[in-house]
N, C-alpha and C positions, 0 to 999 in steps of 0.2 A: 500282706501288701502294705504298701506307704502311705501316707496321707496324702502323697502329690497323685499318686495313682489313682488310690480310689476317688480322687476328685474328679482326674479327669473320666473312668470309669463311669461316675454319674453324670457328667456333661455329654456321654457320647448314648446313653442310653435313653436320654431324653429326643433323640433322633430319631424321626420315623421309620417304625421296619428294623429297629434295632432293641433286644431284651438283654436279660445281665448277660448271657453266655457269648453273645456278640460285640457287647462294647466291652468284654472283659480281651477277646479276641484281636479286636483290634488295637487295643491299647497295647497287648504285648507285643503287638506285630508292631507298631510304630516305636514303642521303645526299649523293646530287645530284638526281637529280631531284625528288624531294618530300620535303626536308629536317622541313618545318613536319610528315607525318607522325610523326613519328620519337618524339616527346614523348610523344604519344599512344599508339603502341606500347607504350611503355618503362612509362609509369601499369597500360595493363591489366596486362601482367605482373608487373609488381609488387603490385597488387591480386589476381591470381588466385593469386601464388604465397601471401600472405597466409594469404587465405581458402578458397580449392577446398583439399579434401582425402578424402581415400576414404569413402563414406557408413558407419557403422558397424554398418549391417545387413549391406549386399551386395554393396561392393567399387565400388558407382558413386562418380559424382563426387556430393559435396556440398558446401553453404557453411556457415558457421555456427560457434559458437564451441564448443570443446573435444571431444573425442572422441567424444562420443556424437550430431553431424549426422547425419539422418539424409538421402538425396536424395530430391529430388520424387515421387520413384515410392515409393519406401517409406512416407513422409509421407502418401499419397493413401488415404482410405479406402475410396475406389471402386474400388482394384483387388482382384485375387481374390488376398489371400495366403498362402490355401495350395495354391497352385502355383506353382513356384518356376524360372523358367528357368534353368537354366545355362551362361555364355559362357563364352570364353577370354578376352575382352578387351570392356573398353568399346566401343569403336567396333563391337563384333559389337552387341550391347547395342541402340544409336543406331540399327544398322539392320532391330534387328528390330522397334524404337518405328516406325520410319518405315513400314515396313508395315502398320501400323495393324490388325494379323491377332491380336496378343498383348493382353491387358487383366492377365494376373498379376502378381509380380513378379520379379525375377532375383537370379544371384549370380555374379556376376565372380571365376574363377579369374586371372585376371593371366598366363596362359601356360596349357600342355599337359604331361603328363611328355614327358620327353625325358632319359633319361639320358647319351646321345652327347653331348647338349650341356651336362650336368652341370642341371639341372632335376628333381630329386626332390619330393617330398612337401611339404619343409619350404619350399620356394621358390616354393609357391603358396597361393591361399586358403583351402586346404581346412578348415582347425579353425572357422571360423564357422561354413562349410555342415554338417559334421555336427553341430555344435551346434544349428543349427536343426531340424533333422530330431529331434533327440532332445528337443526342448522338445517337440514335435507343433505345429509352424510349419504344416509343406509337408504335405498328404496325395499329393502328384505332384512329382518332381522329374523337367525336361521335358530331356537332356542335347542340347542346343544345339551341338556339340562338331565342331571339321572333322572328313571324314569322312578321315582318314590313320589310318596305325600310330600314331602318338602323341595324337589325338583318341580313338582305338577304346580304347587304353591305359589315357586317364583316364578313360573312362567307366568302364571292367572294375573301377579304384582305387575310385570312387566307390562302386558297387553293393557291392563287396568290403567297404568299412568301413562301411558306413549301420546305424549303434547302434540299439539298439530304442527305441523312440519311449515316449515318456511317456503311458502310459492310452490309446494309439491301436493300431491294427494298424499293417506293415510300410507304409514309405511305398509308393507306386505310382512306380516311374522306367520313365522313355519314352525313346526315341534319334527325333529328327529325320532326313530323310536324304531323303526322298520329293522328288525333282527336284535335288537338289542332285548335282554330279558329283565323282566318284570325287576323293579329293586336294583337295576343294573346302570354305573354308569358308562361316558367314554372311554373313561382311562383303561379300563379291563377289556373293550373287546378289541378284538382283533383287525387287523386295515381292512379284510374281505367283507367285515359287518359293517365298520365304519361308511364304506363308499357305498353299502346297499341304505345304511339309514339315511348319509345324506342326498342320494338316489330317488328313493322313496320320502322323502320327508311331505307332511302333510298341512294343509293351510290352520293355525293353528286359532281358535275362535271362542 
């Protein structure tokens, strides 16, 4: 193979869910087999790295110009916002929208503590979420969170620092967990688990 290949080869294998026999896969598909895609690729990415950037409410994706986008669910005045979900990660997010069980809106930590893997405080989103809570945003913040030592961890961080709320009482935080298995996060179960955990979700303390 070429040096232009196996370059891009190692750019597509550093993609999640992607090993050598897959980014080797798609590279011939985009430049042998269906060359004429390849253009088209190349535009969205470069339109998406443009414009998509983190919403400046709650850590989702948004479009729009300068810092203060906000994403479609924050923007929507039919959702309930003050109830606040809490994920580790977008795609947790995407599948608790696809369950159709949620109507509030959320707030993407970007990861979990972890300090084995060097993951503190300051390497996730945590200063907007208590900013919110101290504005009196959230009266319930819903913690979304896998159910592991480092899910259990950041919930314990959260409740621990939650500032007193402006002219409100304490907010109300819940922990999900009702069908979901042990070491298990969002993103993998299924909408029928989803809407029994956030169904069941329990006062978290």
């Amino acid at each position: 193979m070429t040096p232009a290949f196996e370059k891009l080869q190692r750019q597509l294998k550093q993609l999640p869910g992607l090993g050598f026999r897959s980014a080797e896969r798609i590279a011939l598909h985009l430049l042998v087999e269906k060359p004429e895609q390849l253009p088209g690729l190349v535009g969205a990415l470069e339109e998406a790295s443009r414009s998509v950037r983190r919403c400046a409410r709650c850590g989702n994706l948004a479009e729009g110009n300068g810092d203060a986008a906000l994403c479609p669910i924050c923007a929507d005045d039919r959702r309930d916002h003050s109830v606040v979900c809490v994920v580790e990660h977008v795609p947790d997010l995407v599948a608790m929208e696809r369950s159709g069980a949620y109507r509030g809106v959320y707030h993407v930590l970007y990861g979990k503590l972890s300090p084995i893997s060097g993951v503190g405080p300051e390497q996730l989103n945590f200063a907007p979420l208590l900013e919110r809570v101290k504005n009196g945003e959230a009266r319930e913040l819903i913690l979304a969170l896998s159910n592991d030592v480092e899910g259990e961890a950041t919930c314990h961080y959260i409740t621990q620092h939650l500032p007193a709320t402006d002219g409100a009482e304490t907010v109300k935080t819940t922990r999900i967990g009702f069908g979901l298995p042990s070491g298990g996060g969002v993103l993998y179960a299924d909408s029928i688990t989803l809407k029994s955990a956030l169904e069941g979700r329990r006062e978290y303390l």
